[in-house]
KOLROTOR-467561 format. One record per atom (N, C-alpha, C): residue in one letter; x, y, z. Coordinates in steps of 0.05 Angstrom, whole numbers, plus 5000, padded with zeros to 4 digits. Layout:
REM KOLROTOR-467561
aXYZ...
This chain:
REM KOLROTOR-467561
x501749765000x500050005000x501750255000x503950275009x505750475014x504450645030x507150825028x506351135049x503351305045x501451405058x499251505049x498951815073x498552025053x498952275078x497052495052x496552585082x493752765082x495053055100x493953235088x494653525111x491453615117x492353645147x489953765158x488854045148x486354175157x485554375153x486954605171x488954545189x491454685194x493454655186x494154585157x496754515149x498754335161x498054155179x498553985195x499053615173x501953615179x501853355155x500953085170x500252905168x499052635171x499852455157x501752265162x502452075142x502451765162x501651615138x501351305157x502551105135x503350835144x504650645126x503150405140x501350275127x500149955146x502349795147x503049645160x504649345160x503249095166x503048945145x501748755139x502048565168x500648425179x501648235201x502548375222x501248515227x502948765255x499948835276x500548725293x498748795307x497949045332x501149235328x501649405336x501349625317x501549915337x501650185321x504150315334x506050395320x507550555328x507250945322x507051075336x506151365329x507851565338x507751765321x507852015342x508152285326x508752445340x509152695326x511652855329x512952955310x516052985301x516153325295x516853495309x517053785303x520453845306x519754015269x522254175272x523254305275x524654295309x525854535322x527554335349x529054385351x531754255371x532954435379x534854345395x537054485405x538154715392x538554685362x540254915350x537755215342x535355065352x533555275350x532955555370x535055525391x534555595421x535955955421x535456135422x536656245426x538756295446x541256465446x543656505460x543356475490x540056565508x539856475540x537956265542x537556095523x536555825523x537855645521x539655545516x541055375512x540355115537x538454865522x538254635537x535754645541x534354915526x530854955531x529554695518x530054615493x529454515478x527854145499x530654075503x530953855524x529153885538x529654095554x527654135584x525154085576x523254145556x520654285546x520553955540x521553805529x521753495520x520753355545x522753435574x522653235588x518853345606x517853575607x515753765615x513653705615x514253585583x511953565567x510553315587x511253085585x510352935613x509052895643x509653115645x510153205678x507153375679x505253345660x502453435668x500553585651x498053615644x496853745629x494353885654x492354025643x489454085657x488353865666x488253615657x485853405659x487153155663x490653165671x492452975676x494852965690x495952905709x497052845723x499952695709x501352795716x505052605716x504252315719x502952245736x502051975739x500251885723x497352045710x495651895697x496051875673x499252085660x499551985636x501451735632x503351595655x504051425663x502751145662x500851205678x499350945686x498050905669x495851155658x494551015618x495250915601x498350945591x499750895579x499850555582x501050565603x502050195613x500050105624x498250125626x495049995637x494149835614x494850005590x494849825564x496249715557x499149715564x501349575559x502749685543x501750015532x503750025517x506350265534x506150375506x510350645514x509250815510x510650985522x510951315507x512951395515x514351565497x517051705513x517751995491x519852015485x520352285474x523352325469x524552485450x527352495446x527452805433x530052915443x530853215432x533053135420x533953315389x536553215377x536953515374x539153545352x539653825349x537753885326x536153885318x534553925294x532153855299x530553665311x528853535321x527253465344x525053515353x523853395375x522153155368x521152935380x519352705381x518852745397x516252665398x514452575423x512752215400x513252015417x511851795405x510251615428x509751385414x508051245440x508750955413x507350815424x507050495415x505450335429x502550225416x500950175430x499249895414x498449735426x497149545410x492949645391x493249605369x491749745358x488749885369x488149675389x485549745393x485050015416x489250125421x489550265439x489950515429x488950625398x490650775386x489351025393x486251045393x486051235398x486451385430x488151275443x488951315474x491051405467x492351345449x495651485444x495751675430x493651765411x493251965400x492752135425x490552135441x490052325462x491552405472x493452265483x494852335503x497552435495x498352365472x501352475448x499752815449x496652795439x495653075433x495453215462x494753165479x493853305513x496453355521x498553275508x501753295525x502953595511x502053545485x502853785460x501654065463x498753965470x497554255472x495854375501x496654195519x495254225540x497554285574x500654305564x503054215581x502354435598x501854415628x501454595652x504754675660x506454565652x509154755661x509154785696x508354685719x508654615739x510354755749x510954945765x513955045783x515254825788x512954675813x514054495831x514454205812x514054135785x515353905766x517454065761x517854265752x520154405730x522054375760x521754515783x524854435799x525254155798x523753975800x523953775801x525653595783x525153685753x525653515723x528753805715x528853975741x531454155732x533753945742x532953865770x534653655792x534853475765x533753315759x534353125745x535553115719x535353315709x536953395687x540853525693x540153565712x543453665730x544453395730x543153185739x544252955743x545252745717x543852785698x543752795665x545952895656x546753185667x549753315651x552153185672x551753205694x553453105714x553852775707x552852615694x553552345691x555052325657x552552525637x555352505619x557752675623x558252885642x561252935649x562752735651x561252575673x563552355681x564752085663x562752205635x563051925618x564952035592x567751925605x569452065573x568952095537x567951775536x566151795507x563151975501x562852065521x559952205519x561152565519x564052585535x565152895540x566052925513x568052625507x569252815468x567852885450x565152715450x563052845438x562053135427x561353135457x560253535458x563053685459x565653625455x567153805460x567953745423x567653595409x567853515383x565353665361x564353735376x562353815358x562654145370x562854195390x561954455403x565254605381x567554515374x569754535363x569254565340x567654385334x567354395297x565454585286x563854675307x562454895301x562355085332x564855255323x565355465348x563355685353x562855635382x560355945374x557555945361x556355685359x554655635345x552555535364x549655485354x547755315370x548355025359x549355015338x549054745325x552054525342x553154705351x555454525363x555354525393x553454625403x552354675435x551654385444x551654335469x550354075484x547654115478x546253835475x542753895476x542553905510x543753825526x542853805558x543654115565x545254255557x545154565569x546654495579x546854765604x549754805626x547854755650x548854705675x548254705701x546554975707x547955165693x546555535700x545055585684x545455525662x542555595643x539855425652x540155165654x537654925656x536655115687x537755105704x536855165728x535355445728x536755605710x534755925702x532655925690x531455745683x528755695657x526355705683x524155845675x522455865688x519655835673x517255665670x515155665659x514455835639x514956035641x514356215621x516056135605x518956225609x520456185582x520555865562x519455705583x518855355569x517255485547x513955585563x511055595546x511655805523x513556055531x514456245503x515956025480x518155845481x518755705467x517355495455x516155415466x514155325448x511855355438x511155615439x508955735421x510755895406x513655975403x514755945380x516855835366x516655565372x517055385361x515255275338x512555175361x511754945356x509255055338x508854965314x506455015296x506254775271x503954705259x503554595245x505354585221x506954825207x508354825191x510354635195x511154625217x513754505220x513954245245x511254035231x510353795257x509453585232x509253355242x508753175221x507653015242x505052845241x504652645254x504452355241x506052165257x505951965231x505951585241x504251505242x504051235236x504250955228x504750855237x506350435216x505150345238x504250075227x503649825235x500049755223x499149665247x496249645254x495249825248x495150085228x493550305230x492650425193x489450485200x487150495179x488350885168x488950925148x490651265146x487551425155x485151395136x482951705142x481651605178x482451415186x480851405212x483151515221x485851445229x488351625238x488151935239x488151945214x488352275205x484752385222x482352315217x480452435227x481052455254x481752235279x483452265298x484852475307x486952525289x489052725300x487553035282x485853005265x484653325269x482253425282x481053125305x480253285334x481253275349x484153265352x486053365369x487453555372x489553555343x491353715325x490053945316x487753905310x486754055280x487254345296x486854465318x487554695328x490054875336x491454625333x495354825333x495254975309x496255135317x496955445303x498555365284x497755415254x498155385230x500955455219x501755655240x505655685237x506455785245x509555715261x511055805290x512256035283x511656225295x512056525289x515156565296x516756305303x519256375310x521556355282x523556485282x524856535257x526356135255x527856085232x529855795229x532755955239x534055715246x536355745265x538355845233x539956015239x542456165219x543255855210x544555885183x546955785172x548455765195x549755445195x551155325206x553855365187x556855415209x558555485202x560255325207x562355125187x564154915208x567155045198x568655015222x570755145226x572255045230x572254775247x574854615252x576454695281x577454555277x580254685302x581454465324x582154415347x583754295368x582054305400x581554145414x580154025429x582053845446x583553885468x584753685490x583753755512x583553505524x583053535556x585253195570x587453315576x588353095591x587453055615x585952755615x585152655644x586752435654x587252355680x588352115689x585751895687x586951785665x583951555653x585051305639x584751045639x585450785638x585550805605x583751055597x584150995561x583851235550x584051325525x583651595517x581751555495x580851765484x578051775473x578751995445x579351885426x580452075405x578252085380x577652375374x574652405355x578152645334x576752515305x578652635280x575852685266x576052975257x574153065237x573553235215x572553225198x572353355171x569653495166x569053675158x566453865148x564453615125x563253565139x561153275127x560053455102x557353305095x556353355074x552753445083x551053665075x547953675085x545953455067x544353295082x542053235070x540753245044x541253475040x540453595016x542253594983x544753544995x546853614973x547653334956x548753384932x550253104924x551952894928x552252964949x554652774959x553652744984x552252644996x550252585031x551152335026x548752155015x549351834998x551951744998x553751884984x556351824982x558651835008x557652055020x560052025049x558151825069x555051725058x554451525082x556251255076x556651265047x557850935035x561550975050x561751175040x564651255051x565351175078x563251255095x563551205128x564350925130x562250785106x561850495118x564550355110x565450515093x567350265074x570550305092x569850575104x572850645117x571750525158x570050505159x569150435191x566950325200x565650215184x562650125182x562249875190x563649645197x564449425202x566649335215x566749025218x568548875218x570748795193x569848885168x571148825147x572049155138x570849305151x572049575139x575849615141x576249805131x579449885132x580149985161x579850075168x580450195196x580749955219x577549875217x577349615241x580649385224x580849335201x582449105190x584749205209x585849515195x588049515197x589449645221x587949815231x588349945268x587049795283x585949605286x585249385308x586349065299x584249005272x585648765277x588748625272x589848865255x592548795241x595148845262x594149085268x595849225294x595349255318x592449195326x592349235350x592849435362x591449645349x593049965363x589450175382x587449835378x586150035395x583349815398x581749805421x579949645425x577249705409x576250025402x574650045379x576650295363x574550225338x574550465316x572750465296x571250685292x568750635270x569150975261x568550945238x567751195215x565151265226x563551505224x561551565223x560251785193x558351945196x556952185178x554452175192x554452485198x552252625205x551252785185x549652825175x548053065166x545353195175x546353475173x544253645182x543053785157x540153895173x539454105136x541354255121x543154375129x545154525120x547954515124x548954275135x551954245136x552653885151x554353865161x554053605160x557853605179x557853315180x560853205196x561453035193x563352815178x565052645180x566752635203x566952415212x568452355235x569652125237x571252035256x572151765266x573251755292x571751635303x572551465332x574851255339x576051345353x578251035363x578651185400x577450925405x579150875435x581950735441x583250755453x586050685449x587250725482x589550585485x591650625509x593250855498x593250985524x596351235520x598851145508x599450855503x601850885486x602250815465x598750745464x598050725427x596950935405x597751265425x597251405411x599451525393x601451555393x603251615374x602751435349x602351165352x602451055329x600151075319x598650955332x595351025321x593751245309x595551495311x594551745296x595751785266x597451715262x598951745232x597751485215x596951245228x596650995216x593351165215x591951255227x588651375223x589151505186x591151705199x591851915178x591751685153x594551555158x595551405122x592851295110x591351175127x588250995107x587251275101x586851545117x584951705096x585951815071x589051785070x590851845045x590251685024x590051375027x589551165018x586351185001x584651195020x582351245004x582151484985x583351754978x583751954963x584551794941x585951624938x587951484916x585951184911x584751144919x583150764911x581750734935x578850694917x577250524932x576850314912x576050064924x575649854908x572949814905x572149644885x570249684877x567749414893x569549224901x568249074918x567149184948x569049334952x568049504975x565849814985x566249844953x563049944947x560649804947x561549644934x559249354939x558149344961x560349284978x559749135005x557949375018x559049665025x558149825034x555349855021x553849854997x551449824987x550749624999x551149384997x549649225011x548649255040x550749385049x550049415082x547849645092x547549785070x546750085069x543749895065x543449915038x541149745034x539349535059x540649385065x541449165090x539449355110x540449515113x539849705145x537249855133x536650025116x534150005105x531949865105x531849665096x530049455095x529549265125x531649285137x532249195162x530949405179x531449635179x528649785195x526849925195x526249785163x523649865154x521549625174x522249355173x521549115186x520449225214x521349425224x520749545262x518249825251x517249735268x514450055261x515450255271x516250235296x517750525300x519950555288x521550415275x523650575265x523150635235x521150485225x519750575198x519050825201x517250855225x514951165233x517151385241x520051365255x522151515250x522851535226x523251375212x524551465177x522651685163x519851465166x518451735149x518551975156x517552005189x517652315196x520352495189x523652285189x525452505176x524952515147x524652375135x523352475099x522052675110x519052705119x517352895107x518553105123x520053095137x520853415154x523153555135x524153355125x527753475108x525953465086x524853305062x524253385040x521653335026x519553455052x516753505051x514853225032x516352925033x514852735022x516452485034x515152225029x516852075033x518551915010x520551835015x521851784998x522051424981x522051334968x520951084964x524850914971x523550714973x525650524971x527550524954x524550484927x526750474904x528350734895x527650934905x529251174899x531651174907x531051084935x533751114952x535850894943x535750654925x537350454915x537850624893x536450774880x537850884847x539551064853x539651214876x541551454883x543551254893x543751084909x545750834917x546650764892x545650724871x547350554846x548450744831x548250924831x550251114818x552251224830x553051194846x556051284865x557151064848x559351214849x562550954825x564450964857x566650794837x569150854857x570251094856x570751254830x572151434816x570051734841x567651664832x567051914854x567351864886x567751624896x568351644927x571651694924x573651684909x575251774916x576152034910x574052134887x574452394894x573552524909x571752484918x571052504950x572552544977x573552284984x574752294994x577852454991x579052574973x581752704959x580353004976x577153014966x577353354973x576653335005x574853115014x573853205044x576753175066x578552995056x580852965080x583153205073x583453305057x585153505058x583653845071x582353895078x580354035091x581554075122x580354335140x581254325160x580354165178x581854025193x579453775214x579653895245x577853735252x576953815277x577753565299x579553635319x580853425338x580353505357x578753305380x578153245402x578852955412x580053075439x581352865456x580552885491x580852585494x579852615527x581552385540x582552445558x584652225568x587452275567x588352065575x592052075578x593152135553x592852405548x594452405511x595952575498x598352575528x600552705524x601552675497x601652415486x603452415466x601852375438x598652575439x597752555410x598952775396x599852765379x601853015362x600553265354x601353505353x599753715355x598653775332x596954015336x594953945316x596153995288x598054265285x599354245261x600254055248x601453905264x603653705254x600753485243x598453385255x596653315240x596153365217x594753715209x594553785193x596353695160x598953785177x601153745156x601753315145x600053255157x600852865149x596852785138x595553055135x593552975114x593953015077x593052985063x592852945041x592653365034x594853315014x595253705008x591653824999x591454025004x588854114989x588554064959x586053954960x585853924925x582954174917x583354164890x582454484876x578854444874x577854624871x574554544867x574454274862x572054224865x570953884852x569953894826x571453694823x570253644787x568153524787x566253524771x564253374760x563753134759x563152964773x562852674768x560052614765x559452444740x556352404733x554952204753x552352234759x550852144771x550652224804
């Protein structure tokens, strides 16, 4: 049957996908506005207003949205990214219209509580205070906050200790009445679920949010690069290497996801072969790519001992030299397959189907078919991932480190053992 979506009489999108043999509904509603949306004395608003939303309406209680929920057996929960809010639920079908209610009573009905908000402030202190103490979770936000200096887009989504604790009801309920509007929300469904009984549903719920969030879109994102140490006395060190990724939107997204995979995406990738299993110079290492609407990050991870960092940073370096000059063509392969693989693989889960669609229709206002996404997959060659790769690794990168790592080499001397700058990009077809 495929994807089927309807917009409300508030401009409000509605999209549903049945799954054959599914006796579940997975739901929810996806608005675009996150972290990088927050202005300069918000920072971590975004989060807070996520965790809030829970904590009570007029006609509900912290507890009775709790206990309704699992009385039927099903979930609800919620996630903030830097671009994104969710709010979802997952409920067995005959429960759907209870998850609609209560996804909708959480959205438009949130009482903002004094006495919840000190409460869910404590608990969020405890949130930043545990990923402090977690080194892979600190190179993170100091890796990103680096790669984009000065920015919302490189900010923590949990905030600071002083900002979270300054937010007061008003400023939650101001942020999300300009945030939150129909323009920029999608509500969307998989499994067990009928699309015009869904959609009639959610527009006597929905149908009354305000048709569009009077708040401006977050600036152009700016990536800049630069150097990131923090020596700790710590059993391992935590080393993030990075490059100015590719956006969503542009020609080459597709291509630095295949790239990730083929240089760190596996057990058979180059990195895992040749810095773990060949040498043994570190217990993990994986490639990543992020993309955002407008800019993006290549990266790579390795954890390692302090006296596997001297070697382990030039041997990182030589494979991204390597890929500038040959990729093979079986290992395009492989990386399609896996790409594909993971597609179809969580298309099989309702919620992570009902996550895919909502990022289609939020990034490029439809959903995107399968087969589309394999024809943009079959046209990447070798010849364009390595020109690819020739322009993204000679670029300024972005280094963050956490741990014993006196002896990672400075950042120049990095700079100087990547691949020389190469001139505009040429044209490669498809």
């Amino acid at each position: 049957m495929g994807v089927e979506v309807s917009r409300l009489s508030n401009g409000l999108t509605v999209a549903t996908e049945t799954l054959p043999h599914v006796e579940s509904v997975a739901l929810g509603v996806w608005v675009k506005s996150g972290s990088r949306n927050e202005h300069d004395n918000e920072h971590g608003i975004a989060h807070l207003l996520e965790h809030m939303a829970f904590k009570g309406t007029s006609t509900r209680s912290a507890w009775d949205i709790a206990s309704q929920i699992e009385d039927v057996g099903g979930e609800i929960n919620a996630a903030t990214s830097v671009e994104t809010t969710s709010f979802f639920a997952r409920v067995l079908r005959d429960d759907l219209p209870l998850a609609i209610d209560l996804l909708s009573d959480i959205l438009t009905d949130c009482r903002f509580d004094p006495e919840e908000l000190e409460r869910e402030q404590h608990v969020i202190l405890q949130e930043i205070g545990a990923a402090h103490d977690t080194p892979d979770d600190v190179v993170f936000d100091h890796f990103t906050e680096t790669a984009f200096r000065h920015q919302t887009l490189g900010r923590s989504i949990l905030g600071t200790p002083d900002t979270v604790k300054s937010f007061t009801p008003k400023q939650i309920h101001d942020f999300m009445a300009r945030q939150y509007g129909a323009d920029r929300m999608v509500v969307v469904a998989t499994g067990a679920v009928k699309h015009d009984e869904f959609a009639r549903e959610v527009e006597k719920r929905l149908g009354k949010v305000q048709a569009r969030a009077p708040g401006k879109p977050p600036q152009n994102a700016n990536y800049v690069g630069g150097d990131y140490r923090e020596d700790r006395d710590l059993m391992d060190a935590q080393i993030l290497l990075g490059f100015e990724g590719r956006a969503y939107h542009v020609r080459d997204f597709y291509a630095s996801q295949l790239l990730s995979m083929i240089l760190g995406g596996g057990m058979s990738s180059r990195l895992f072969q040749e810095v773990r299993e060949k040498r043994g110079l570190c217990y993990s290492v994986y490639a990543f790519h992020w993309g955002f609407s407008d800019t993006g990050v290549f990266g790579i991870h390795a954890a390692t001992g302090k006296d596997d960092i001297s070697t382990l940073v030039p041997v990182l370096l030589g494979e991204l030299k390597k890929a500038g000059l040959e990729i093979r063509q079986d290992e395009l392969n492989r990386a399609r397959a896996q790409y594909r693989a993971g597609l179809k693989m969580s298309a099989e889960s309702a919620a992570s189907r009902a996550s895919q669609i909502a990022r289609q229709m939020l990034l490029f206002g439809r959903p995107v078919p399968m087969d589309e996404l394999m024809e943009r997959l079959s046209l990447i060659t070798v010849d364009r991932l390595t020109d690819l790769s020739a322009r993204l690794f000679s670029t300024r990168p972005t280094i963050a480190a956490v741990g014993p790592i006196g002896s990672l080499a400075p950042f120049e001397d990095v700079v100087g053992m990547l691949p020389s700058p190469q001139p505009a990009m040429r044209v490669v077809a498809g």
